[in-house]
C-alpha positions in Angstrom: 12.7 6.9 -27.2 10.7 4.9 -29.8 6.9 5.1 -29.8 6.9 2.8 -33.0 4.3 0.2 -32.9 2.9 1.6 -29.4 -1.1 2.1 -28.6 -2.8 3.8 -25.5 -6.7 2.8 -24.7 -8.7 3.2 -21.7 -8.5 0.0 -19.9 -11.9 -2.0 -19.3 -12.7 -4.7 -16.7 -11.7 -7.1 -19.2 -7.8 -6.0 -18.7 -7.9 -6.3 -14.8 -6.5 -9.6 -14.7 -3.9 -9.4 -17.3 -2.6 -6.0 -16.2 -2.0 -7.4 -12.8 -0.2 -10.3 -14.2 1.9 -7.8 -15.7 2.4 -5.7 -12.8 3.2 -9.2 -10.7 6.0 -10.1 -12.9 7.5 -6.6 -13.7 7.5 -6.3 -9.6 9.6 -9.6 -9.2 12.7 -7.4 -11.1 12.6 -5.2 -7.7 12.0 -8.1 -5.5 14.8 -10.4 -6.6 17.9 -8.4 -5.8 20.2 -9.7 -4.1 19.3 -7.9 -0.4 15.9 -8.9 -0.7 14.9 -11.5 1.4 12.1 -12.8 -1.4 11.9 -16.1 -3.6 14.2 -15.6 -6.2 12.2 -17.2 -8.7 9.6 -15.6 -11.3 6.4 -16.0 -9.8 4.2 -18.9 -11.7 1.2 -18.7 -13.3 -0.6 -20.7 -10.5 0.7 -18.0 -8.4 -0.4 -15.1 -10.1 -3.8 -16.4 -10.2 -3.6 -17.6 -6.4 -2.4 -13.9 -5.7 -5.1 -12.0 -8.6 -8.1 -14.1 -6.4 -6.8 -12.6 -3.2 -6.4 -9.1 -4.6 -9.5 -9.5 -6.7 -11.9 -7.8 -4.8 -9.9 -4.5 -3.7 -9.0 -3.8 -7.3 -12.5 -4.1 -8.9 -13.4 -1.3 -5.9 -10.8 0.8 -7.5 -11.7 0.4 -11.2 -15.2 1.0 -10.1 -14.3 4.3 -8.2 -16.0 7.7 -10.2 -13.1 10.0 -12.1 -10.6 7.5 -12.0 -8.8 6.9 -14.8 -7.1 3.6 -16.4 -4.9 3.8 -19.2 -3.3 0.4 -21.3 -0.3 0.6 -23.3 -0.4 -2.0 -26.5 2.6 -3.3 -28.5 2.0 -4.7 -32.0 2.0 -8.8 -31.7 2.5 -7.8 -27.9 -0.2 -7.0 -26.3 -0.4 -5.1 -23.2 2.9 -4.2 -22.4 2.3 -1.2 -19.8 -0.8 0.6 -17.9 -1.7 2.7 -15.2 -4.1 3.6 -12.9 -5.4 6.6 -11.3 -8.6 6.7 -8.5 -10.0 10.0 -6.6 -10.9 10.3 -2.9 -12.1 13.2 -1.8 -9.5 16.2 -2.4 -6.3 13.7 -3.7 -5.6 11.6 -6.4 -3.3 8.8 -5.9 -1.7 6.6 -9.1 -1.9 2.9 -7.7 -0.5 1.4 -10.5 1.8 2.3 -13.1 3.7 -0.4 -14.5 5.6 -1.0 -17.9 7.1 -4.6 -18.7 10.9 -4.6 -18.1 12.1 -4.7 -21.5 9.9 -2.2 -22.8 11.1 0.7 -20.4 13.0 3.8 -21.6 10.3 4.4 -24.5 8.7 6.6 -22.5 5.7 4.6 -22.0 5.6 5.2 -18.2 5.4 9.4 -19.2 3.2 8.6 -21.7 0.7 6.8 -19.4 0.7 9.5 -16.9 -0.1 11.9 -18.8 -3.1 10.5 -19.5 -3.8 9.5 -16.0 -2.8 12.8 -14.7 -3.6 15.8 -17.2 -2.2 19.5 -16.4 -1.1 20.2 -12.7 -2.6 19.5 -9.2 -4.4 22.3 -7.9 -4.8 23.0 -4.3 -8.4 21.6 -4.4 -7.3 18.4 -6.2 -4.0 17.0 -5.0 -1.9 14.3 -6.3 0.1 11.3 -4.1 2.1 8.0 -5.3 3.7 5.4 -4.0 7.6 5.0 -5.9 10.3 2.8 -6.1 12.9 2.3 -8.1 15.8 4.7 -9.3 16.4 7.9 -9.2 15.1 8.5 -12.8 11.4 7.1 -11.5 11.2 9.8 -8.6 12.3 12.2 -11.3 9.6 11.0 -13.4 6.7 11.4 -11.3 8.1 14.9 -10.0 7.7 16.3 -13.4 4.0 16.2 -12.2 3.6 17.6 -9.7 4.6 15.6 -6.7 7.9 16.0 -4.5 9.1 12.9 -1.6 8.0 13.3 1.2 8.6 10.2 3.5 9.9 6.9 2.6 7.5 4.2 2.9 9.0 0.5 3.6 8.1 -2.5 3.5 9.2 -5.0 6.5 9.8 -8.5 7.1 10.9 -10.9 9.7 10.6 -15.1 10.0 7.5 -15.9 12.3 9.8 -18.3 14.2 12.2 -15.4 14.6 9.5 -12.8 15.7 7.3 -15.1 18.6 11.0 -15.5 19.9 11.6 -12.5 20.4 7.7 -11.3 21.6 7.9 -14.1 24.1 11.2 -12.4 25.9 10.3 -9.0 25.4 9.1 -7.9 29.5 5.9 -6.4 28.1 5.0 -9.1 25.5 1.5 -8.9 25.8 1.3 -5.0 25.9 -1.3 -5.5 22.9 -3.9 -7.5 25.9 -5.7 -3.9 25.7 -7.1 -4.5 21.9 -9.7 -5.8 20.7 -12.2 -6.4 17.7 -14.1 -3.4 16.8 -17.7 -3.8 15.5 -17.9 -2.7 12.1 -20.1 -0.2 12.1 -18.0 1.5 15.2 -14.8 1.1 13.1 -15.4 2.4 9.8 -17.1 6.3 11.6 -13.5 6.0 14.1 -11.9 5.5 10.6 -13.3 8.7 9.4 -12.7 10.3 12.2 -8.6 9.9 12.7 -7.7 9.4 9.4 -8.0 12.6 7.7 -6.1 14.0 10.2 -3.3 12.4 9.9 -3.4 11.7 5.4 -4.8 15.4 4.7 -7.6 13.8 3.1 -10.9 11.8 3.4 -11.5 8.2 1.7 -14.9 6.9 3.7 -15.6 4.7 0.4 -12.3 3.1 1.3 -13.5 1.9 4.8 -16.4 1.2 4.0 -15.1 -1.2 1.9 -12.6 -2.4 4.6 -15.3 -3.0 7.1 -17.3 -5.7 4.7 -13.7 -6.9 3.5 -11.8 -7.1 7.2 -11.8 -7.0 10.6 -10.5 -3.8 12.5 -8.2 -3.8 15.8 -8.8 -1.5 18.1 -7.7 0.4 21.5 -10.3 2.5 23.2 -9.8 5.2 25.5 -11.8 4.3 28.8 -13.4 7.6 29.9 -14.1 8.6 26.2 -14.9 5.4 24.6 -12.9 6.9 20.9 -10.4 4.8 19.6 -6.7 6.2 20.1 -5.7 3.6 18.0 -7.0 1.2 15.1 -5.7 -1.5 12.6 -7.2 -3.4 9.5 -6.1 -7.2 9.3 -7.6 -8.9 6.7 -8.8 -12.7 6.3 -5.6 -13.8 4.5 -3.5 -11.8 7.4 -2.5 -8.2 5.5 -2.0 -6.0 8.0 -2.8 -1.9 7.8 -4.1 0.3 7.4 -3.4 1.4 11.3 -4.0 5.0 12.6 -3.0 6.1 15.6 -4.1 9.4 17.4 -0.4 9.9 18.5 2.2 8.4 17.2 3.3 5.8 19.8 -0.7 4.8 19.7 0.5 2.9 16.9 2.4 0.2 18.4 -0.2 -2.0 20.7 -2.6 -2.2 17.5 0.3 -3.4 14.7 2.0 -6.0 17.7 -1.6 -7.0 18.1 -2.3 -7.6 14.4 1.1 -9.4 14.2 0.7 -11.7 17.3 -2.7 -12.3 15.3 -1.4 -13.6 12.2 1.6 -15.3 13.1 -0.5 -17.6 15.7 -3.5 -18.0 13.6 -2.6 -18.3 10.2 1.6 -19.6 10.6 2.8 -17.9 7.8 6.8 -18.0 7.3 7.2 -14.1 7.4 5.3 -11.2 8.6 5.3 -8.2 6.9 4.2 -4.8 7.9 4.5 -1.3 6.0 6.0 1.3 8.0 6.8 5.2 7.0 9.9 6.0 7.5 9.3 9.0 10.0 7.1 7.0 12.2 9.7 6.6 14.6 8.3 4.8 17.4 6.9 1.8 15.2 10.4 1.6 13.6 12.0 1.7 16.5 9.8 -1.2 17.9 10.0 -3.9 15.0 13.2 -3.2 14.5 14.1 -4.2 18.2 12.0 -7.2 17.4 14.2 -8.3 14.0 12.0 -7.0 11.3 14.1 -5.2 8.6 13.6 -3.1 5.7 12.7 -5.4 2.5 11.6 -3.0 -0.1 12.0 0.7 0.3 9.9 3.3 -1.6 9.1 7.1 -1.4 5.7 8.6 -0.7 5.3 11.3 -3.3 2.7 14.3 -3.0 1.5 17.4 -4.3 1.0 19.2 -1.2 2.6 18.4 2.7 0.8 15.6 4.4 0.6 15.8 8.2 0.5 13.1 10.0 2.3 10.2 8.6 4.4 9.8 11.3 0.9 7.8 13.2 -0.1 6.2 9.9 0.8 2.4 8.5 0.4 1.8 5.1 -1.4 -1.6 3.9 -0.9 -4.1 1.2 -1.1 -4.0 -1.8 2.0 -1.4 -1.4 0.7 1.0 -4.4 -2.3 1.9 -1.9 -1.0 4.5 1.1 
């Protein structure tokens, strides 16, 4: 592995935009395999700039976040030709981002930029999680620090068309009737509520965030008024985070975010993120055609709990 001609920096806001390009065409390698159901073609400039405007906003919160870290790898003539980034919510730190260009891997640049995002070992106050794909040589990669698989964490897709067929001839179609829009406010404090219990740890920064960024889904318990379930969707229709209290809770807010998007905004797939030990999701879209596009592995330094009632969100690097 040669480190000839190789660099490492802290990254500044200044690199946000081009690392993201280069994490946008290094992810089209994984996405263009022949199972995936993705455009084959190498995303354009256009639409790297379409996608970095949409993004935009949730990756400056993560640069800005205190004790993260953001590393850049440099090639002479090159330019940025790998980075990574670390950010800390209370008790766990999670690499969002660690990308090196195609034909610049096995140069141990990927080791190299975590070991300056994640110096020594997790302790049992400061945990570590990530989310992997890839071969077996990436999970191996990661576990030399620190974190072991723990659930796989999927992406799924199914042709809008496809899915509002099948929700119009399930008998309960309209078993999502019972959600509705949460006021802000009343979403983000359910948010910090259910959430740790289920992740092992707290990110009200996070919702915060979501709450001026999207709107939240919700199913209240009638006595109690709490939320037993609640979903994220935001204005360009990404779906998730959801939390559920139980893990069948689930199910009436994600078929409530998906009838959303596919009537309001048409798109030609839906996609949701699933775990893959939340069973009574799966079972659900699977029954409704979805399938599993991109698989990955949650990796962690310590057990989490309760990801069997948790969704994942876009962009796929954030649990």
């Amino acid at each position: 592995m040669s480190t000839i001609g190789l660099s490492f920096r802290e990254g500044s806001a200044a690199d946000l935009a081009s690392t993201f390009a280069l994490a946008e065409r290094a992810a089209h390698e994984l996405a263009a395999r022949p199972a995936s159901i993705l455009p084959e073609s190498e995303p354009s400039d256009a639409e790297i700039a379409a996608d970095w405007k949409r993004e935009r906003g949730l990756i400056d919160f993560m640069a800005a976040q205190p004790d993260g870290r953001y590393f850049v790898c440099d090639e002479d003539g090159e330019g940025a030709v790998g980075y990574a980034r670390v950010i800390r919510f209370e008790g766990m730190e999670q690499v969002t981002e660690l990308t090196v260009r195609p034909d610049r891997q096995d140069r141990g640049i990927g080791r190299a930029l975590l070991e300056r995002c994640w110096p020594g070992d997790p302790t049992p106050e400061l945990g570590r999680i990530a989310i992997v794909g890839g071969t077996p040589s990436d999970l191996t990669l990661y576990t030399d620090f620190g974190v072991m698989p723990i659930t796989g964490h999927w992406q799924l897709r199914q042709r809008t068309e496809a899915y509002l067929e099948a929700r119009s001839n399930e008998p309960d179609a309209f078993d999502a009737a019972s959600v509705h829009v949460l006021e802000v406010g009343h979403a983000v404090s359910e948010w910090k509520r259910l959430e740790p219990q289920a992740i092992g740890h707290a990110r009200p920064l996070l919702h915060d965030y979501f709450g001026r960024d999207r709107a939240c889904l919700a199913r209240l318990d009638e006595r109690s008024g709490e939320a037993t379930a609640l979903c994220w969707i935001s204005p360009d229709g990404a779906i998730g985070p959801a939390i559920g209290a139980w893990p069948k809770d689930l199910l009436p807010v994600v078929l409530a975010a998906l009838d959303r998007v596919a009537k309001a905004r048409e798109p030609e797939f839906l996609s949701v993120y699933c775990t893959s030990i939340s069973w009574w999701l799966l079972r659900r879209l699977r029954g409704l055609g979805f399938r599993v596009d991109t698989p990955r592995w949650v990796l962690c330094s310590v057990p989490l709990p309760g990801l069997d009632r948790y969704a994942p969100t876009r962009p796929a690097r954030l649990l």
